[in-house]
N, CA, C and O atoms as a Tinker XYZ file with bonds, in Angstrom:
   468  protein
     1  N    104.703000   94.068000  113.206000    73     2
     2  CA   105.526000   94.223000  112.045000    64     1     3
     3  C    104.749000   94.865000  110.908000    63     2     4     5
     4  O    105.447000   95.466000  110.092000    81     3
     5  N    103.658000   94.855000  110.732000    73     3     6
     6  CA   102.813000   95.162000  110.280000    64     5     7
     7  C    102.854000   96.993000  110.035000    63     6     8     9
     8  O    102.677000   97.681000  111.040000    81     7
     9  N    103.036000   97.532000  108.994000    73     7    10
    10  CA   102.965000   98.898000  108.894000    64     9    11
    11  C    102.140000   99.393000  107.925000    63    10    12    13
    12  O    102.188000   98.810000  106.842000    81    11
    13  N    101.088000  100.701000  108.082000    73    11    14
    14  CA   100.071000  100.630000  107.618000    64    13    15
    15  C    100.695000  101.638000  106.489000    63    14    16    17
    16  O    101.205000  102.618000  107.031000    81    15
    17  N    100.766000  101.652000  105.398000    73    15    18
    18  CA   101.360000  102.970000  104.175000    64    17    19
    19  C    100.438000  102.793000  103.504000    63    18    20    21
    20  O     99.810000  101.735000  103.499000    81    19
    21  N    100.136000  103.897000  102.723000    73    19    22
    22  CA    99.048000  103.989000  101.531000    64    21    23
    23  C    100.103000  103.596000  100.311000    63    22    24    25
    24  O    101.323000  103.618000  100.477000    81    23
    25  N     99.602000  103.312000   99.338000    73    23    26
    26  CA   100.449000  102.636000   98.040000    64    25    27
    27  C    100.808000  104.283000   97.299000    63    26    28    29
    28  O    100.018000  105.218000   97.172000    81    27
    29  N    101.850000  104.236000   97.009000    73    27    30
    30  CA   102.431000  105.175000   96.034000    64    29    31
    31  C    102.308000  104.533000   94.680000    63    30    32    33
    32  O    102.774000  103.476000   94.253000    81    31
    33  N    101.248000  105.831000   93.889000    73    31    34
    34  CA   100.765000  105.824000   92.545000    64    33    35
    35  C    101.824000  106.002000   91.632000    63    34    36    37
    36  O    101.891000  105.563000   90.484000    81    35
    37  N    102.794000  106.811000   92.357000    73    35    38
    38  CA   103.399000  107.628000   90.803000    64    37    39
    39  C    105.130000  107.263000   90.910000    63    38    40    41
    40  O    105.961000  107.909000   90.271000    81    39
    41  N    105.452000  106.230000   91.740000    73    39    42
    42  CA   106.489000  106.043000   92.628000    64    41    43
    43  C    107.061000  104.588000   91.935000    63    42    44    45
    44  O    106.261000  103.869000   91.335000    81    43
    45  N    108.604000  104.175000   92.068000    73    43    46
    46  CA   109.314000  103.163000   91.735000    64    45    47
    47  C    108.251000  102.002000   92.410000    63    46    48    49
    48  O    107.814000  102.304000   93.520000    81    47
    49  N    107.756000  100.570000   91.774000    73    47    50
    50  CA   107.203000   99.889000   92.597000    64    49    51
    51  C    107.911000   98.791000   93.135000    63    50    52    53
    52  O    107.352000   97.713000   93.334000    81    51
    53  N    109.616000   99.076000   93.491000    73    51    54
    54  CA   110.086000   98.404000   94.042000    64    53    55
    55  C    110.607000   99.460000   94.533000    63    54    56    57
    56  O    111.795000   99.360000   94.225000    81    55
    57  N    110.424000  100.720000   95.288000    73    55    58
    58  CA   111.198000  101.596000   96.433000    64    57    59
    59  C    110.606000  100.996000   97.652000    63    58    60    61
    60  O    109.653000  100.218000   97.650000    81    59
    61  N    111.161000  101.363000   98.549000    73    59    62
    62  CA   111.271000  100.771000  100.220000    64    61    63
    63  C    110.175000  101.182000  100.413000    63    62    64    65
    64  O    109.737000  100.533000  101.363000    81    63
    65  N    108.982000  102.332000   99.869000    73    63    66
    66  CA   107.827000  102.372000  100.560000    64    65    67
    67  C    107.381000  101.188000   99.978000    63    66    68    69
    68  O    107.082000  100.598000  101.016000    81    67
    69  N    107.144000  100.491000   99.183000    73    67    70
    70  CA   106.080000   99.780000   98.584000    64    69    71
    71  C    106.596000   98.357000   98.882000    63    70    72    73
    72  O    106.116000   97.337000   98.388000    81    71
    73  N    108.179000   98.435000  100.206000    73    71    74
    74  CA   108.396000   97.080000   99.587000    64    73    75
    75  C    107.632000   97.011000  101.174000    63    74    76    77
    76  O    107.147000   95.893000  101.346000    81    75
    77  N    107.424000   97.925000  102.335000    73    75    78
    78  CA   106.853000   97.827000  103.740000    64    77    79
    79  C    105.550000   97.489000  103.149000    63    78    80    81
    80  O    105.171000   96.340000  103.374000    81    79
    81  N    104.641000   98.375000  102.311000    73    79    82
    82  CA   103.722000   97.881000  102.106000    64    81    83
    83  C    103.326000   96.226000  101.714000    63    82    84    85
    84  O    102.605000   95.530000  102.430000    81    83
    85  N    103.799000   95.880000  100.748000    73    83    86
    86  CA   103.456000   94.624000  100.270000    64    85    87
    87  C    103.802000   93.322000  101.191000    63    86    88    89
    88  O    104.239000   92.303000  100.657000    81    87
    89  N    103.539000   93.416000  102.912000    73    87    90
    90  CA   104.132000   92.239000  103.514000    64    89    91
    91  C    102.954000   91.372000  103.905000    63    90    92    93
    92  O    103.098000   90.625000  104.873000    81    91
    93  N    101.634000   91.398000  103.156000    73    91    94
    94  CA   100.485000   90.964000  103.275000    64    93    95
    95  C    100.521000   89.679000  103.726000    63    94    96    97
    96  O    100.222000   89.344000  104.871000    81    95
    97  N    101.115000   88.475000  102.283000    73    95    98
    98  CA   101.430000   87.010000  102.512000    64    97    99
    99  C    102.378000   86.919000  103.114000    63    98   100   101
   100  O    102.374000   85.965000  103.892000    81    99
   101  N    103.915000   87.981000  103.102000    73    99   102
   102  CA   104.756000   86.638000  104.192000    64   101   103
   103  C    103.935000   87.122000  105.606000    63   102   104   105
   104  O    104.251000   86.348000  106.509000    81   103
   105  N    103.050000   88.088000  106.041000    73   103   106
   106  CA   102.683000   87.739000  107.227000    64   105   107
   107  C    102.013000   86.555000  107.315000    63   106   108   109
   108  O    102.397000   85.671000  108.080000    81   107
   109  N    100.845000   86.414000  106.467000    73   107   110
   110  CA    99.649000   85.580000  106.357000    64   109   111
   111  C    100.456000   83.920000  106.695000    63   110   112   113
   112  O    100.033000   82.986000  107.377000    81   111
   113  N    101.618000   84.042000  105.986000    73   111   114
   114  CA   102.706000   82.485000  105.399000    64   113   115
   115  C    102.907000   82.591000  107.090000    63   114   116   117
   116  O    102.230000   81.725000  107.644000    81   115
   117  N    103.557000   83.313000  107.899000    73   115   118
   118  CA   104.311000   83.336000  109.506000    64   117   119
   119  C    103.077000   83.088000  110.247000    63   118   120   121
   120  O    103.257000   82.817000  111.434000    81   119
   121  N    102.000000   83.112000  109.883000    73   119   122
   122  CA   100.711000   83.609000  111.008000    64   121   123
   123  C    100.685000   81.935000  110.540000    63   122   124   125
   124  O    100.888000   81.082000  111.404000    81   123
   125  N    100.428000   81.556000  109.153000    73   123   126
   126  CA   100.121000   80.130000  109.103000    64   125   127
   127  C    100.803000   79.089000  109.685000    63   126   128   129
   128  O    100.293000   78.027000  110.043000    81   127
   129  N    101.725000   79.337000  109.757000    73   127   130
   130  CA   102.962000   77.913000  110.118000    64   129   131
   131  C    102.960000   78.605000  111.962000    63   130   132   133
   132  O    102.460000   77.880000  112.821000    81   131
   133  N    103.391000   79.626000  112.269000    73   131   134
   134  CA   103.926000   79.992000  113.889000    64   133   135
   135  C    102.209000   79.778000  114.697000    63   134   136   137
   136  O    102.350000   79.268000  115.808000    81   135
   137  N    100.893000   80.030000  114.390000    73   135   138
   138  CA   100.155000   80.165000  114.802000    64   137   139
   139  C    100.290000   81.139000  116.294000    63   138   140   141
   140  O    100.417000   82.320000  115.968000    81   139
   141  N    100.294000   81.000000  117.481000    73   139   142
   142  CA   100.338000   81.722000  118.781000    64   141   143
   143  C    101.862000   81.440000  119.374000    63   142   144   145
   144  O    102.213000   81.914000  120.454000    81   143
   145  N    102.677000   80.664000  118.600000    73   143   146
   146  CA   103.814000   80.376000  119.459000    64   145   147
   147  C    104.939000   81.538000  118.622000    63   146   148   149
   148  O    105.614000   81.384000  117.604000    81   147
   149  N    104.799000   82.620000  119.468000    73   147   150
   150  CA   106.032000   83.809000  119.415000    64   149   151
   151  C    107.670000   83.078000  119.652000    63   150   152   153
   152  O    108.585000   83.551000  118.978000    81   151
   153  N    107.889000   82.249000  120.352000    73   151   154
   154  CA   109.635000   81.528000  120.197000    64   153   155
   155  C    109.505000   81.223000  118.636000    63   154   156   157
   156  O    110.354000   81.779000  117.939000    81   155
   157  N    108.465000   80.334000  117.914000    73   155   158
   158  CA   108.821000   79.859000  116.556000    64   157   159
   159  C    108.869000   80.771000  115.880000    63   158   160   161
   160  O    109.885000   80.798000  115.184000    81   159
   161  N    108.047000   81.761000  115.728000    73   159   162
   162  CA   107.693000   83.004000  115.149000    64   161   163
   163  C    109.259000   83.750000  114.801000    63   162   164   165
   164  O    109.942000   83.963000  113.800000    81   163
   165  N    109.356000   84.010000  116.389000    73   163   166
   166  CA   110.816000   84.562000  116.208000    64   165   167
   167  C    112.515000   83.866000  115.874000    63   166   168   169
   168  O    113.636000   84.347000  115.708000    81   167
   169  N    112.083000   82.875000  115.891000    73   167   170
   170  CA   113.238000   81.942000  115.662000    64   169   171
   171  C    113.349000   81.711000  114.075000    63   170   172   173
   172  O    114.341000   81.495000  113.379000    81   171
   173  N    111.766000   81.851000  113.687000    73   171   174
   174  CA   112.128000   81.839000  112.115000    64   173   175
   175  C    112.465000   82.943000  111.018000    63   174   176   177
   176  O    113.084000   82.840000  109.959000    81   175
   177  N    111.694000   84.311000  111.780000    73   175   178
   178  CA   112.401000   85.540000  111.389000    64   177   179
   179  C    113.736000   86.057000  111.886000    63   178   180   181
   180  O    114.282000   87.086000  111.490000    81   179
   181  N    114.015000   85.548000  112.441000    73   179   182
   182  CA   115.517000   85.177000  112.647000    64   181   183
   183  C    116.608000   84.502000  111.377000    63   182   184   185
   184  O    117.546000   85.039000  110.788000    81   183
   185  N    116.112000   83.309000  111.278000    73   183   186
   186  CA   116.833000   82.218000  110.299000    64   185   187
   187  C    116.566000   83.222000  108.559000    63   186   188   189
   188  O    117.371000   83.378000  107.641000    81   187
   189  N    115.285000   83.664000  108.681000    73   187   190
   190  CA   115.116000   84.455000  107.587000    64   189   191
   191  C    115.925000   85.591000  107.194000    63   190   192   193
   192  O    116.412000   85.685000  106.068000    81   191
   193  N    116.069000   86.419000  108.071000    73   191   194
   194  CA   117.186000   87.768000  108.430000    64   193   195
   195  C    118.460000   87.383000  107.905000    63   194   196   197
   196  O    119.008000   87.835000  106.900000    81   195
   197  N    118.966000   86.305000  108.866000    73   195   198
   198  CA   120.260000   85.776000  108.751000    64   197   199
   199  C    120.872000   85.221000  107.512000    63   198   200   201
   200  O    122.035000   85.327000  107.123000    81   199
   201  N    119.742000   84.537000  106.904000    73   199   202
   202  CA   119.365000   83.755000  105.338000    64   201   203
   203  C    119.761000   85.353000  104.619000    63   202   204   205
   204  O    120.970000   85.581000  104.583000    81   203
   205  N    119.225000   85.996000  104.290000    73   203   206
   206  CA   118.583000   86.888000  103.488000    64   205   207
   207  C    120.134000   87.854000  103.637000    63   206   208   209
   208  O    120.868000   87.883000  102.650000    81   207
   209  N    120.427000   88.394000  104.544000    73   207   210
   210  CA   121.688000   89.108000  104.565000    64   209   211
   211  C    123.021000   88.918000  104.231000    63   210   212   213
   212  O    123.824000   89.813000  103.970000    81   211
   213  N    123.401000   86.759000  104.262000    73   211   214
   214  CA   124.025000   86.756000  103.886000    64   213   215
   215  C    124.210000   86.393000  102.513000    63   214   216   217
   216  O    125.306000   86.414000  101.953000    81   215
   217  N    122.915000   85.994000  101.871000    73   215   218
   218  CA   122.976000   85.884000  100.438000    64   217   219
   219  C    123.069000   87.316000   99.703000    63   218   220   221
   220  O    123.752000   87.335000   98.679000    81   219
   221  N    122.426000   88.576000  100.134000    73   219   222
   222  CA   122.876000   90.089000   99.848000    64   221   223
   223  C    124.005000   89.923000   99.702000    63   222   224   225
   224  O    124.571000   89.958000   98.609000    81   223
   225  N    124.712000   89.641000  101.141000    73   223   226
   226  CA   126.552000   90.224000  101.125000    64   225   227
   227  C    127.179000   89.531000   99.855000    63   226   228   229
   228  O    127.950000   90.074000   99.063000    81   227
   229  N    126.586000   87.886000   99.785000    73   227   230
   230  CA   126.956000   86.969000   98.844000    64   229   231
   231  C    126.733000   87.899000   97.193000    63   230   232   233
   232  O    127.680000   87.940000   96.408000    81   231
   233  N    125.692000   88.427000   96.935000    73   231   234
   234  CA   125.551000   89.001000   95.785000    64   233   235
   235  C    126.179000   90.206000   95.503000    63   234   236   237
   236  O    126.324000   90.364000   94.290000    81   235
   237  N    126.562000   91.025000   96.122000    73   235   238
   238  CA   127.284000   92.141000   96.846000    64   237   239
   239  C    128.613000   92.129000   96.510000    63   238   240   241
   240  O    129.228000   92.930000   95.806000    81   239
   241  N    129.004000   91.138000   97.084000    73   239   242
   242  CA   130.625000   90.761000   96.616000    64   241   243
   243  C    130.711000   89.619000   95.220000    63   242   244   245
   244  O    131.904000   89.320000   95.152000    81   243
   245  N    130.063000   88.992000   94.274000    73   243   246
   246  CA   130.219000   88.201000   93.420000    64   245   247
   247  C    129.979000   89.316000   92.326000    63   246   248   249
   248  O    129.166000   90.219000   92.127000    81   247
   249  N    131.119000   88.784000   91.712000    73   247   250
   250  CA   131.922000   89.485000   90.220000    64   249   251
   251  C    131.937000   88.256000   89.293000    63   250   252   253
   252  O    132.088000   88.731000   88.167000    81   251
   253  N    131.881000   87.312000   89.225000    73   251   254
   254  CA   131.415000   86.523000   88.180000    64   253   255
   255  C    130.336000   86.035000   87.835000    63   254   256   257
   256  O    129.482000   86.319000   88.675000    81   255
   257  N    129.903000   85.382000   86.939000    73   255   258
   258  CA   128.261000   85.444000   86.443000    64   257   259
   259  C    127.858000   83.967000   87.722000    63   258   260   261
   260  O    127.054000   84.252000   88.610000    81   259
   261  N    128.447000   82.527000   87.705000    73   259   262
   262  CA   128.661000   81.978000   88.729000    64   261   263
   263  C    127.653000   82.647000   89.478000    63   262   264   265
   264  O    126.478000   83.008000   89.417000    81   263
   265  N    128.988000   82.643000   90.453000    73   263   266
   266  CA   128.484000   83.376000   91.844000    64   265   267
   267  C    127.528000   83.987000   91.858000    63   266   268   269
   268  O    126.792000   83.707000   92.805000    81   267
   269  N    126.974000   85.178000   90.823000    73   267   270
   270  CA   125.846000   86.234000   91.151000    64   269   271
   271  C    124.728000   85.574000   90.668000    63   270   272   273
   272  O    123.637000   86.015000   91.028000    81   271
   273  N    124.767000   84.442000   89.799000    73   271   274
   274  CA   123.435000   83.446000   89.655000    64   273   275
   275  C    123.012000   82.681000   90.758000    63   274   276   277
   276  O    121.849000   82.511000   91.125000    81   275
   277  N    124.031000   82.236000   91.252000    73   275   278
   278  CA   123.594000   81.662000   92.520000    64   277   279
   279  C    123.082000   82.106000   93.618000    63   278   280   281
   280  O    122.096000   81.574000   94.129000    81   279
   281  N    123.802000   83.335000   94.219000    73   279   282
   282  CA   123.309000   83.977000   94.780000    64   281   283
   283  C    121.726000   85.166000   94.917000    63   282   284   285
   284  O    121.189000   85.761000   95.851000    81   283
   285  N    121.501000   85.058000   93.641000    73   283   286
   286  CA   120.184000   85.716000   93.175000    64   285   287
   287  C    119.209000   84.593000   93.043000    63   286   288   289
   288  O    118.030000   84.807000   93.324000    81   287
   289  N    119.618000   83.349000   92.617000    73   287   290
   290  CA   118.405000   82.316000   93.102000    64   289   291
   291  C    118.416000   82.015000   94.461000    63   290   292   293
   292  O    117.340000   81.787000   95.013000    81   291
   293  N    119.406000   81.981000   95.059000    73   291   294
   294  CA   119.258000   81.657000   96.572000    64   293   295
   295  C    118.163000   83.193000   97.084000    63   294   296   297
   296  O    117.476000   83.410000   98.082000    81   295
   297  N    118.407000   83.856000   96.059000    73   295   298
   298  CA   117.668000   85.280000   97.103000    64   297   299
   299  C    115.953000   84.997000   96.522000    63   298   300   301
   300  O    115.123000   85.263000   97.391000    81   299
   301  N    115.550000   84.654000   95.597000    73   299   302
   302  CA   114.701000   84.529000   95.015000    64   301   303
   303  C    114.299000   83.151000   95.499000    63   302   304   305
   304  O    113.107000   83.331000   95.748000    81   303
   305  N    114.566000   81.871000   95.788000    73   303   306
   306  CA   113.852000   81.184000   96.456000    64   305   307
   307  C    113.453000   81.389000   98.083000    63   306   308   309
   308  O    112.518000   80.936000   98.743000    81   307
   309  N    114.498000   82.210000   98.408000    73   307   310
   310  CA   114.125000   82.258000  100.021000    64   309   311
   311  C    112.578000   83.194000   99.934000    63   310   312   313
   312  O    111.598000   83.009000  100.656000    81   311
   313  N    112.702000   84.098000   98.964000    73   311   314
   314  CA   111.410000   84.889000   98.912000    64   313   315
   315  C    110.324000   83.954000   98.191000    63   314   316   317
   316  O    109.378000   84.677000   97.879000    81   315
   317  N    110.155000   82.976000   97.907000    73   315   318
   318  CA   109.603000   82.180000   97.689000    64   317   319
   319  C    109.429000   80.901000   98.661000    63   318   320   321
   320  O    108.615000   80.023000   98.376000    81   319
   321  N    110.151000   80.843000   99.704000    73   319   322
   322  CA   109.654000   79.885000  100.487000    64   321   323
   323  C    108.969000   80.703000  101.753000    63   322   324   325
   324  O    108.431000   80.025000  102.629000    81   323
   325  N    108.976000   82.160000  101.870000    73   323   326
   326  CA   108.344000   82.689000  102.512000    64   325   327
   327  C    107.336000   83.569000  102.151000    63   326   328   329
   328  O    106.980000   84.609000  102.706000    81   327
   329  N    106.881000   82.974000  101.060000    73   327   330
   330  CA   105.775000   84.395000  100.486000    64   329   331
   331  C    105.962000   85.550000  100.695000    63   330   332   333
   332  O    105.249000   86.290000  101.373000    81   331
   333  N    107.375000   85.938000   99.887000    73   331   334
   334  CA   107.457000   87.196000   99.972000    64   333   335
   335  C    107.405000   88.173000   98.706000    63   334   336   337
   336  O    108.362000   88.810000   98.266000    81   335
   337  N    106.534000   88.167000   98.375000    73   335   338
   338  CA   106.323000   88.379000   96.963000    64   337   339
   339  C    107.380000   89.482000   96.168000    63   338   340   341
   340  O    107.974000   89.281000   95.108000    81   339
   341  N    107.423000   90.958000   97.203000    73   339   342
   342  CA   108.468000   91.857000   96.528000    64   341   343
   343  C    110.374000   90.948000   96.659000    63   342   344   345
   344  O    111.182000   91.410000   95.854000    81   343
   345  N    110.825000   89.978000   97.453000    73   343   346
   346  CA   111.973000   89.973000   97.437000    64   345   347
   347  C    111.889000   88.773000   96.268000    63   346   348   349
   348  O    112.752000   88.951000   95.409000    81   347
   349  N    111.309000   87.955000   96.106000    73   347   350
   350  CA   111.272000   87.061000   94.676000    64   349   351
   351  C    111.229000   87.931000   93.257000    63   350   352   353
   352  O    111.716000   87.467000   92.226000    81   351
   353  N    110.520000   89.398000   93.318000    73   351   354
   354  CA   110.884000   90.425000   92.475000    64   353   355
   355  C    112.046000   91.028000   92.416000    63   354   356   357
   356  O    112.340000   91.673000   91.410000    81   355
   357  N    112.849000   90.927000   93.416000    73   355   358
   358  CA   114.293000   91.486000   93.459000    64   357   359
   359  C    115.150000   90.629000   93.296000    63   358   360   361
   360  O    116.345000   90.906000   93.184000    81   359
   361  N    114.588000   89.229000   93.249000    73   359   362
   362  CA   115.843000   87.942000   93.020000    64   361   363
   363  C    115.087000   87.813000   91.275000    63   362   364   365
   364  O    116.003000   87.470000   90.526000    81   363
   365  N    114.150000   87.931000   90.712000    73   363   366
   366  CA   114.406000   87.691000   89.507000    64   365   367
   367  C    115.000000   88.914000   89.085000    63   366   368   369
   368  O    115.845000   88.543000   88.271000    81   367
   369  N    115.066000   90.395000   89.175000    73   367   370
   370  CA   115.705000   91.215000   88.937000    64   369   371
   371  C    117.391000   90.890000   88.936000    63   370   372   373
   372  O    118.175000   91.312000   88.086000    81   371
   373  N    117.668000   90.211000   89.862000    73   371   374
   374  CA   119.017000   90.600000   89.928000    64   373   375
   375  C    119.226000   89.491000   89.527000    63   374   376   377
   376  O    120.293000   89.003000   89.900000    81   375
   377  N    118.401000   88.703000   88.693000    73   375   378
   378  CA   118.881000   87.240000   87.631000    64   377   379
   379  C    119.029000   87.755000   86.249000    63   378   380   381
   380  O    119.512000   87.025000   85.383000    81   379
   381  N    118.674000   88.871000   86.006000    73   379   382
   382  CA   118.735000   89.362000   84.756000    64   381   383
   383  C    119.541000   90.404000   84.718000    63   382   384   385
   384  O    119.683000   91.041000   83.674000    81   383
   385  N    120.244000   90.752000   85.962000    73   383   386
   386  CA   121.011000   91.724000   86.070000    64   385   387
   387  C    123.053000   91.487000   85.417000    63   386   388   389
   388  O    123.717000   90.452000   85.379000    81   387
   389  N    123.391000   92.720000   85.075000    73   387   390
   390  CA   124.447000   91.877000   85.160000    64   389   391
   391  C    125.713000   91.983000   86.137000    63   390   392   393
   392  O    126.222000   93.100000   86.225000    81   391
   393  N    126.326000   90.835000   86.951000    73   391   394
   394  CA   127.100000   90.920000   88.088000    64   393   395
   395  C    127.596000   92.288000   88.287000    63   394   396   397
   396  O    127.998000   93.093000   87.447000    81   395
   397  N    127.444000   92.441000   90.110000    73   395   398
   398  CA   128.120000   93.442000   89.902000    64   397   399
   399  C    127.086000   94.603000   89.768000    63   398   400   401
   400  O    127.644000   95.684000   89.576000    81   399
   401  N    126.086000   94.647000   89.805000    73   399   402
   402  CA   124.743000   95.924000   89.331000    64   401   403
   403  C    124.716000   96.546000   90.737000    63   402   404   405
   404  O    124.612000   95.693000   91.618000    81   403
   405  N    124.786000   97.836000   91.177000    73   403   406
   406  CA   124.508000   98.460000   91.985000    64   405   407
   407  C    123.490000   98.610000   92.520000    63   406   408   409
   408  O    123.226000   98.805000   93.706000    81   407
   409  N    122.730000   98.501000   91.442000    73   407   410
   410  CA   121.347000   99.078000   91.718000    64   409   411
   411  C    120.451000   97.878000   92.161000    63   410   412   413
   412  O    119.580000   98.245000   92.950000    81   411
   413  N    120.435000   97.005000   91.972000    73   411   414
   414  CA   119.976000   95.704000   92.502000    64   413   415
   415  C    120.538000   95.398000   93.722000    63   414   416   417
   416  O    119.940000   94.669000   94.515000    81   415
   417  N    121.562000   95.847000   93.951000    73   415   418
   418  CA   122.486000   95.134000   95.124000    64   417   419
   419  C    121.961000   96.611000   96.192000    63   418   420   421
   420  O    122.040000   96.541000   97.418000    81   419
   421  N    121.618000   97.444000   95.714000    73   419   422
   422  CA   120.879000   98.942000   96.843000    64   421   423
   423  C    119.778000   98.611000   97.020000    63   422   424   425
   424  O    119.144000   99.303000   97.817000    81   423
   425  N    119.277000   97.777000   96.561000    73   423   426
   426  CA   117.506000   97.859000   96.248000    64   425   427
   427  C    117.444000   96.827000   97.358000    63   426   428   429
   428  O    116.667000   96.984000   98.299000    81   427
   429  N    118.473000   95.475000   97.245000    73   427   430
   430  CA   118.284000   94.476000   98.164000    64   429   431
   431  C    118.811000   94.997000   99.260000    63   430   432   433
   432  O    118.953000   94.042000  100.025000    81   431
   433  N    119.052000   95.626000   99.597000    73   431   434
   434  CA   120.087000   96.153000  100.932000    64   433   435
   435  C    119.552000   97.134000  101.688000    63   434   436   437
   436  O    119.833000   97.360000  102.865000    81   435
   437  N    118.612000   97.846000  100.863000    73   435   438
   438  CA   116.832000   98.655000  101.189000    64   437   439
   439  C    115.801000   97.282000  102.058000    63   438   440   441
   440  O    115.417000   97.222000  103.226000    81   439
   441  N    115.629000   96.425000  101.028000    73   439   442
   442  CA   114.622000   95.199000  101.390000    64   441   443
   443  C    114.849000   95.284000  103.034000    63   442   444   445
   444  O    114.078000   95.644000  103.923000    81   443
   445  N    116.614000   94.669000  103.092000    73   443   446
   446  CA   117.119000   94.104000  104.241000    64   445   447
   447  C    116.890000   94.908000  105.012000    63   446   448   449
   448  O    116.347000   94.227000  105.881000    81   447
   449  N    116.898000   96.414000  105.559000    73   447   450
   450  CA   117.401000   97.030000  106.590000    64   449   451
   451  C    115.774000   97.366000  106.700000    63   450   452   453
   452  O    115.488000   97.624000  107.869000    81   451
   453  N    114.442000   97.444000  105.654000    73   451   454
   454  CA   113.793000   97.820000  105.819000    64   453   455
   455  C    112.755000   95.978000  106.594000    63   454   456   457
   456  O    111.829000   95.911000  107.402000    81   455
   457  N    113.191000   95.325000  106.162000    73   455   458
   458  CA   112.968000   93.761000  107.275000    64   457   459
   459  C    113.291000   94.238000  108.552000    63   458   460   461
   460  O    112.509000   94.141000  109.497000    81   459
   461  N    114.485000   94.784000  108.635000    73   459   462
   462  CA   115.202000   94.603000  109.811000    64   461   463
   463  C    113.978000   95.653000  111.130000    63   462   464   465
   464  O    113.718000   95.429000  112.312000    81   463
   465  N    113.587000   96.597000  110.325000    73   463   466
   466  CA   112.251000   97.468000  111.485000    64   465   467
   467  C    111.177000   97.033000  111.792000    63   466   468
   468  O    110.435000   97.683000  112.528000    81   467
C-alpha cells in the first residue's frame, strides 16, 4: 500500500498527491495492532473503507448544519482512531466548512478513491 511520491513543494497540501504521500502513521498504527496476521489487517481496512465512504456519502448528502457536523466529526475521528493524519485534516476542514461545500466533499471523495488503490 505503500507508494513512494516525492512531496510537492509548490502544490495544494491537501491534493491527492500529498494525501498518498502522507500514509506514514496509519501504516505504522496497522503494522502496530495487525502485526503478521494479513485476515486482521484486511478485515480492518475493510471496516475502515466501509466507515469512511459512508460517512463521505453521509456528508455529501447533508444540507443542514446538524447533519454535516456530525458527519465531519464522524470523518475526523475515524482519521483519528487510525492515525491518519491528512483525513483528520479534511474532517476539521469540513467542520468549518459550510454544509453543502463542494470542495470539501471532492477533496474527501479524492481521499476515498485514492484509499481505495
Amino acid at each position: 500500500m505503500r507508494v513512494s511520491v516525492k512531496p510537492c513543494l509548490n502544490c495544494n497540501p491537501l491534493s491527492l498527491r500529498s494525501m498518498i504521500y502522507e500514509t506514514t502513521d496509519f501504516d505504522a498504527n496497522m503494522a502496530a495492532v495487525c502485526g503478521d496476521d494479513r485476515l486482521l489487517r484486511a478485515e480492518l481496512l475493510a471496516g475502515f473503507r466501509e466507515s469512511l465512504t459512508m460517512q463521505v456519502d453521509l456528508l455529501g448528502r447533508a444540507r443542514c448544519d446538524g447533519n454535516w457536523q456530525v458527519a465531519a466529526s464522524r470523518i475526523r475521528g475515524l482519521g483519528s482512531s487510525f492515525h491518519a493524519a491528512v483525513l483528520v485534516k479534511l474532517g476539521d476542514e469540513a467542520l468549518t466548512s459550510a454544509p453543502g461545500d463542494p470542495v470539501i466533499v471532492r477533496k474527501l471523495r479524492e481521499f476515498v478513491t485514492s484509499f481505495a488503490q
